[in-house]
C-alpha positions as CSV (number, residue, x, y, z in Angstrom):
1,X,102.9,76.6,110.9
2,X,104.9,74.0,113.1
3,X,108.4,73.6,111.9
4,X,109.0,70.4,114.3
5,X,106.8,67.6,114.6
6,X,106.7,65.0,117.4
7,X,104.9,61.7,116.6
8,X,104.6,58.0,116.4
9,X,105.7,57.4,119.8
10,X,107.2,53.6,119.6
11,X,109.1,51.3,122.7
12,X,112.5,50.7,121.3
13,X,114.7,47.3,122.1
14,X,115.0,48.4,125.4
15,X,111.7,49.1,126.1
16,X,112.3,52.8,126.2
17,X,109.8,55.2,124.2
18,X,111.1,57.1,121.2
19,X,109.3,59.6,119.3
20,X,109.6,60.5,115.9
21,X,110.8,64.2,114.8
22,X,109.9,65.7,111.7
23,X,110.2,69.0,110.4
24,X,111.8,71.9,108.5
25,X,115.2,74.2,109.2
26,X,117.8,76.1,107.7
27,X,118.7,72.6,105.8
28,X,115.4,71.6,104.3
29,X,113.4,69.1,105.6
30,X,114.3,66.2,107.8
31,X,112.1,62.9,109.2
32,X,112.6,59.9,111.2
33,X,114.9,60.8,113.9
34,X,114.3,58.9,116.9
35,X,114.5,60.8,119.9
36,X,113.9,59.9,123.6
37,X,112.4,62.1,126.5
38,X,116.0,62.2,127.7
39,X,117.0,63.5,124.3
40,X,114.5,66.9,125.1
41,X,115.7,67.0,128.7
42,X,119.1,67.3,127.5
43,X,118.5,70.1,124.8
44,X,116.0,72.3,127.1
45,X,119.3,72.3,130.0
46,X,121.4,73.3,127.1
47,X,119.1,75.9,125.6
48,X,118.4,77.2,129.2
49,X,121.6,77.4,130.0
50,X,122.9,79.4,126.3
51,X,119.8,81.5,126.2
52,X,119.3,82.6,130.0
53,X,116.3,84.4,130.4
54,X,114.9,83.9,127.0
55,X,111.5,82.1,127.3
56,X,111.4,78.7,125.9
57,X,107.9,76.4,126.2
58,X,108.0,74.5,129.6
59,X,109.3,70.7,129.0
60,X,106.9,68.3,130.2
61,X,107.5,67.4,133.3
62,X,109.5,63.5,134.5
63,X,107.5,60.8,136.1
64,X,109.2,57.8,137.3
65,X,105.8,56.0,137.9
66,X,103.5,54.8,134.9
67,X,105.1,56.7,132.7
68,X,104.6,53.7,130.2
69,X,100.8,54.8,130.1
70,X,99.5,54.8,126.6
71,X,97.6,57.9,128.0
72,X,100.4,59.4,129.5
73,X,103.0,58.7,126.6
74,X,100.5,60.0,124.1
75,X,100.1,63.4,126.4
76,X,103.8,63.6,126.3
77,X,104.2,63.5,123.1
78,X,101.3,66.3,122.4
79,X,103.8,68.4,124.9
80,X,106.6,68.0,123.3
């Protein structure tokens, strides 16, 4: 069973893609946060860097080049 779900990935005001986060935790469920790739990048560093050596899934990787691709953006968000 997932407890987090990424979905519904939308272009903001600025043109920047947000995905929406679902899910379950310790607090009950939770829905429509809005949360950019830069959002993950941040909390993968973090997590790395508070759990060394404990394996976490591999981030998708940053592309600076057509990363407004429907295709790419919906691969993305299957990913994360």
């Amino acid at each position: 069973m997932n407890l987090v779900k990424v979905s519904d990935p939308t272009r903001n005001q600025n043109h920047k893609i947000e995905y929406k986060i679902s899910g379950y935790d310790r607090q009950g469920f939770f829905e429509n946060l809005k949360k950019r790739y830069s959002d993950f990048y941040k909390l993968d560093e973090a997590l790395n860097l508070t759990f060394c050596g404990l394996y976490l899934p591999i981030l998708p990787s940053k592309k600076a080049m057509k990363n407004k691709d429907d295709n790419f953006i919906e691969e993305r968000r299957h990913d994360l």
